[in-house]
C-alpha positions in Angstrom: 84.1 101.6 108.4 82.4 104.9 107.1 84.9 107.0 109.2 88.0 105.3 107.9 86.6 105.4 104.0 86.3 108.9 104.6 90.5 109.2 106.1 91.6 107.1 103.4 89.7 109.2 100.8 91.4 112.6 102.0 94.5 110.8 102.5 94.7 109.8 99.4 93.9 112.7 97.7 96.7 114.4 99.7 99.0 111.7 99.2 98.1 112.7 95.1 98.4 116.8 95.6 102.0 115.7 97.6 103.2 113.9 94.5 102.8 116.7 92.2 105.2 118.6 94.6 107.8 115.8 94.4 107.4 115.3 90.7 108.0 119.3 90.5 111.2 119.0 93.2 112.6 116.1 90.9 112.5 117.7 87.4 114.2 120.6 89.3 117.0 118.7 90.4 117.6 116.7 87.4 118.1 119.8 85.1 120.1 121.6 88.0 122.2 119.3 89.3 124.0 116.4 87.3 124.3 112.6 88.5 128.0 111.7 89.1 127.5 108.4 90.5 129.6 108.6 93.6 128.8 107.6 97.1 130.4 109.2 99.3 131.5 108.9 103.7 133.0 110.6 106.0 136.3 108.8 106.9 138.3 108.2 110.3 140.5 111.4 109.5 137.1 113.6 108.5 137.6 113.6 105.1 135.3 113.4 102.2 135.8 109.6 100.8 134.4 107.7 97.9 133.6 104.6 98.7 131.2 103.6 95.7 130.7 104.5 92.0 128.4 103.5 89.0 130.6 102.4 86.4 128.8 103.6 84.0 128.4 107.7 85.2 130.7 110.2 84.9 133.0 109.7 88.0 133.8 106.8 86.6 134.9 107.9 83.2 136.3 111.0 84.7 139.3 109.0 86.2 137.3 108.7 89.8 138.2 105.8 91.8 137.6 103.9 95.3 139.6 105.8 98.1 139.8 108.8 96.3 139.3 111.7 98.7 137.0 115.0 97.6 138.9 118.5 98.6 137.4 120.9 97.6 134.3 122.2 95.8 134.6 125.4 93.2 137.4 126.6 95.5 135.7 126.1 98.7 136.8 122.9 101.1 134.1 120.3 101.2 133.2 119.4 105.1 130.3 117.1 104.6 129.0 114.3 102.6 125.5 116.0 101.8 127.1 118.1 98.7 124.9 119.4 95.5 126.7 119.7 92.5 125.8 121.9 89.7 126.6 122.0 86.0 130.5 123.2 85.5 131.3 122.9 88.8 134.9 122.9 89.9 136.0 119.4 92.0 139.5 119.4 93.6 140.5 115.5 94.1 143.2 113.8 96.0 143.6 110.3 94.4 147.1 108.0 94.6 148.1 109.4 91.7 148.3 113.0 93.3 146.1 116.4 93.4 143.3 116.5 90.1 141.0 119.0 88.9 137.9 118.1 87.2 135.1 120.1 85.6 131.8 118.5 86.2 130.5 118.4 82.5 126.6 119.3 80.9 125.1 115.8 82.0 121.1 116.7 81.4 120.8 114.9 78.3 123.0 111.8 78.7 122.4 108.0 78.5 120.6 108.2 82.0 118.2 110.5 81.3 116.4 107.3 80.0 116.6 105.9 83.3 116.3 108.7 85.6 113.9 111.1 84.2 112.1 109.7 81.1 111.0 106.1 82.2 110.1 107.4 86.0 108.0 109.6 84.5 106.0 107.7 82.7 106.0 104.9 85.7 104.2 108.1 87.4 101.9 108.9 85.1 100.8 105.5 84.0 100.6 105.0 88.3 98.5 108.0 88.6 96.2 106.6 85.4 95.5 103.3 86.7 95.2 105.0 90.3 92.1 107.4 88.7 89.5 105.0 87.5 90.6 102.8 90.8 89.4 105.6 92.3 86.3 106.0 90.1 85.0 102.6 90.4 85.6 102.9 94.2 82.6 105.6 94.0 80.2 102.8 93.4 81.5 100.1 95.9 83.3 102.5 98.7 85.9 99.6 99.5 89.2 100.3 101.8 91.3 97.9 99.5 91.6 100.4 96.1 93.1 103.0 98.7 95.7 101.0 99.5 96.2 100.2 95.8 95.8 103.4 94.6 98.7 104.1 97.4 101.0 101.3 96.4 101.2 102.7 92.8 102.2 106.4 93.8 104.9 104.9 96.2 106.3 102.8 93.5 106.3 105.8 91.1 107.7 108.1 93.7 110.2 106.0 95.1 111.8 105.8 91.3 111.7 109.7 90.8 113.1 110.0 94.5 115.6 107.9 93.8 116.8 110.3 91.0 117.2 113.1 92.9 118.3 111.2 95.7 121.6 110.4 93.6 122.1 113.8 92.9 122.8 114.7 96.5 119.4 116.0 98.0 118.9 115.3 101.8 114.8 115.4 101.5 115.1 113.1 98.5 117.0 110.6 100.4 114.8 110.1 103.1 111.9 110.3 101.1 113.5 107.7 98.6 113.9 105.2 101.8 110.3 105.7 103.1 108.6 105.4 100.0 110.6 102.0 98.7 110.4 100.5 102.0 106.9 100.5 102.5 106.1 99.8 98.6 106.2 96.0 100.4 104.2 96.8 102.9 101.4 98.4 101.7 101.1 95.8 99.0 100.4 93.5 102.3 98.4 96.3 103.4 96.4 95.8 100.3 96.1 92.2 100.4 94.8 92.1 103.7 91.4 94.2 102.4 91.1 92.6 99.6 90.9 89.5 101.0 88.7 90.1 103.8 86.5 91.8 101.6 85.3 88.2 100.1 85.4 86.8 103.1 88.9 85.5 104.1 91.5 87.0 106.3 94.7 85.8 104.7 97.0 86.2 107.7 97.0 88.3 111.4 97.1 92.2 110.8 100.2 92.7 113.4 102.1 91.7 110.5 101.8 94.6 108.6 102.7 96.6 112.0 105.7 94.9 112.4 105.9 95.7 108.4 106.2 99.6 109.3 108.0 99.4 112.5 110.4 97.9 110.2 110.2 101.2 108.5 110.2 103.5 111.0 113.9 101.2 112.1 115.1 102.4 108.3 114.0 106.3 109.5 115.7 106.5 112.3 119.1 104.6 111.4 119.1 107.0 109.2 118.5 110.4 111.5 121.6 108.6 113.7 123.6 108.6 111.0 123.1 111.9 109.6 123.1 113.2 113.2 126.8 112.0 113.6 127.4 113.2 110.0 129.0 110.1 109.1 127.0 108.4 107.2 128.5 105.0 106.4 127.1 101.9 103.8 124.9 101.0 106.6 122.1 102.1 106.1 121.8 100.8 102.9 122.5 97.5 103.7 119.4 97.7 106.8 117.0 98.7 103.9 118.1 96.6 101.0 118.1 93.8 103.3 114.7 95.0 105.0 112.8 95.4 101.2 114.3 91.8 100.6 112.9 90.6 104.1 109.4 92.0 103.9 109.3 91.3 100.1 109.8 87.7 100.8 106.9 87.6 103.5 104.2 89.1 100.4 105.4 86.9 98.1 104.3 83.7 100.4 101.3 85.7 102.1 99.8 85.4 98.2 101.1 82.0 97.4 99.1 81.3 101.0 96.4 83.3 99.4 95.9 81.9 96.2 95.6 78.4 98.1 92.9 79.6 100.1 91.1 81.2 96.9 91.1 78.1 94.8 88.5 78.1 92.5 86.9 81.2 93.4 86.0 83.9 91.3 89.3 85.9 92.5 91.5 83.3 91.8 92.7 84.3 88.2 93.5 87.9 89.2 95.6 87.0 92.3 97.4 84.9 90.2 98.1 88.0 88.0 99.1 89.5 90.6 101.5 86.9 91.6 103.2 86.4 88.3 103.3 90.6 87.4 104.9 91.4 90.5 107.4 88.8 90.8 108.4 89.4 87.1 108.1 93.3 88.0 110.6 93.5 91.1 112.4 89.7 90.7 115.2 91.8 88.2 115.6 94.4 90.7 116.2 91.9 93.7 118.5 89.1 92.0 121.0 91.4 90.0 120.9 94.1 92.1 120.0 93.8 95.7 121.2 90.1 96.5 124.7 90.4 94.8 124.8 94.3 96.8 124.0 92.5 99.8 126.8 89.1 99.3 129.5 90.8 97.2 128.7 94.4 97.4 128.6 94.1 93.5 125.8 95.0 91.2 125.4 93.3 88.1 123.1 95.5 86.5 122.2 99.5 87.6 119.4 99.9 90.1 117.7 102.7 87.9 117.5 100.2 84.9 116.3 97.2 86.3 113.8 99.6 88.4 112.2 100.4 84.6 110.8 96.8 85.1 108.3 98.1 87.3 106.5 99.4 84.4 104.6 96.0 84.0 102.7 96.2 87.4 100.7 99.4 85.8 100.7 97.4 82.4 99.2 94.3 84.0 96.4 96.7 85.9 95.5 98.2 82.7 95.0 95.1 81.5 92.8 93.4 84.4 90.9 96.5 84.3 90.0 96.3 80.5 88.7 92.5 81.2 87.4 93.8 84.5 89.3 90.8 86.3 90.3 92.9 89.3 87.7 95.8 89.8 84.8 96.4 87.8 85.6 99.6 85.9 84.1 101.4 82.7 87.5 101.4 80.9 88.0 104.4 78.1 90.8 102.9 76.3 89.7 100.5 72.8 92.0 98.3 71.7 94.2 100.2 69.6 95.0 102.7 72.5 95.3 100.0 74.6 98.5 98.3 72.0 99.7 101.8 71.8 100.1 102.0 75.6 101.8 98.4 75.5 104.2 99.1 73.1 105.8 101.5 75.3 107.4 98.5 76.9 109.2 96.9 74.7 110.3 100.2 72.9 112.3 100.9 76.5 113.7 98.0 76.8 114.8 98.0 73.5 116.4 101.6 73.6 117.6 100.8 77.1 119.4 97.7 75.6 121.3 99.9 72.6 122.1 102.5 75.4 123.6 99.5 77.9 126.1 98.3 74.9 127.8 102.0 75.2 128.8 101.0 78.9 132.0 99.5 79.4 132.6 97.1 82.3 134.9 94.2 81.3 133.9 92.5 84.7 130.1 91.8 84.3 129.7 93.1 80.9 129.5 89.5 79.7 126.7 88.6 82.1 124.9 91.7 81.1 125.1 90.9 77.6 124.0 87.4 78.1 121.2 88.1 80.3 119.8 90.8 77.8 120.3 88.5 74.9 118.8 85.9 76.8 115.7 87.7 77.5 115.2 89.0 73.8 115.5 85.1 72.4 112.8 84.1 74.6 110.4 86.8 74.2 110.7 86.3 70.4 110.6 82.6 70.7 107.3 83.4 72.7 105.8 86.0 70.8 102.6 84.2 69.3 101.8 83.2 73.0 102.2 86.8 74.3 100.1 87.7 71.4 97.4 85.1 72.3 97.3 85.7 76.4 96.7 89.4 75.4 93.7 88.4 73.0 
């Protein structure tokens, strides 16, 4: 047990040095190369094809549509899917209504910087707060489970800042964005396990976290076939939107199971946080994003907006650890901080709200707008509750 707190402790600490270097990679990215929104596959004649595209980014708006065909790039013919664009370039098009020309515009500071630079950051730094005084109070009781928490939290921040450069066109960020948000599942089951067994219950046989990352390593290498043959197809994104749904499912019931067997105990409240937090925290992401991808290849809301709902699984940490529910940690923060840092929130889901009514999408606007205002009525309808459960 000594020898594998000791590999978990370097790996961490790695896994924390790494980050900094994908942060770093990220914010390079985002203020070199724009987001277009395009996804894009080689078709049966070898030519560039787009075959997907976020309404609300600037192929969209700049007249880009389904079946349109990319020529050539600043005067050079395009051969492969893994292109990077840059500010100003020059795209040659071949659409049904003939040959266009379109000047990629100055995208830094544009609606998604919300999304795709601003609220993954702070998901990462908030992850890498909670992750330091896990790590402190881990000094006095040298448990395996904080490691895995500590490690669920960078994965979840990383797999959001990936993601942004990801949809800018970067081959690392791609794969890195499909290891890190597979596994987020899976380590969360690799951190239920431990902490568990560490007050005496094992909550279900370990293989399952195995077959947890050989699911994984499947995502990996459909990938690596696909680029191999340099024809990367919507495949690969249905085998891991459908895998993060599959292996989600199984930690949502391993903690239901969980919380059964805990009954009355003195962990009982904060699995139940955990419970209610993450299903609230990824629930938005799976039912208007991933489900309606997976049955009608149609999104109702963007992927990088409904990821900003992970902010409440370092929110709810921060506050476990200030009444010392989960871990018993010497918390800095007084209350006033502590409002401070919760009013982040609700500030970005307001401004993310104003932003979304710029977007114009007349086939799910309506359910967008009805969901948001939905959402808005009840928390105001509930805010003297919020206000007590925080008390």
């Amino acid at each position: 047990m000594i020898e594998k707190f000791k590999i978990m402790d370097r790996f961490y600490k790695l896994l924390v040095i790494i980050s900094v270097f994908i942060v770093s990679h990220s914010l390079y990215l985002f203020f070199k190369a724009p987001y277009i929104g395009a996804n894009l596959k080689l078709n049966e004649k070898g030519q560039v094809e787009i075959v997907d595209l976020d309404p609300a980014a600037w192929a969209s708006k700049a007249g880009m549509k389904k079946g349109d065909i990319l020529l050539e790039l600043n005067g050079e013919r395009i051969q492969g899917i893994n292109i990077q664009l840059q500010q100003d370039s020059i795209l040659k098009i071949k659409s049904q209504d003939g040959i266009k020309v379109l000047k990629v515009e100055n995208l830094i500071f544009s609606e998604h910087s919300l999304y795709m630079l601003i609220i993954p950051l702070i998901i990462y730094f908030l992850c890498l707060f909670c992750s330091y005084f896990i790590y402190k109070s881990n000094e006095k009781i040298n448990s395996i489970s904080p490691y895995f928490l500590n490690i669920f939290l960078l994965f979840i921040s990383l797999a959001y800042l990936s993601g942004s450069a990801s949809a800018r066109g970067d081959h690392v960020s791609q794969y890195l964005v499909l290891l890190f948000f597979i596994s987020v599942p899976v380590i969360y089951l690799h951190f239920l396990y431990y902490y568990f067994l560490e007050f005496g219950n094992v909550l279900f046989n370990k293989k399952l976290i195995y077959a947890g990352y050989f699911i994984v390593f499947l995502n990996i290498v459909a990938r690596i076939i696909e680029d191999f043959y340099n024809h990367l197809s919507l495949f690969t994104k249905f085998f891991s939107l459908f895998s993060f749904l599959v292996v989600f499912f199984i930690s949502f019931v391993t903690k239901i199971v969980g919380l059964r067997k805990v009954k009355f105990s003195e962990i009982e409240y904060p699995v139940k946080v955990l419970i209610v937090t993450n299903v609230i925290a990824f629930s938005p992401f799976i039912v208007l994003y991933v489900i309606p991808y997976l049955f009608l290849e149609q999104a109702i809301f963007s992927p990088a907006l409904l990821a900003s709902f992970l902010l409440l699984v370092p929110f709810s940490l921060v506050y476990q650890f200030l009444s010392s529910k989960i871990y018993d940690i010497e918390f800095i923060l007084g209350r006033v901080k502590y409002y401070a840092l919760l009013s982040i929130l609700p500030t970005i889901f307001l401004v993310a709200f104003i932003i979304l009514l710029k977007e114009h999408n007349p086939k799910i606007y309506p359910i967008q707008l009805s969901i948001i205002i939905y959402i808005l009525m009840t928390q105001l309808s509930h805010t003297e509750i919020f206000k007590h459960c925080l008390i």
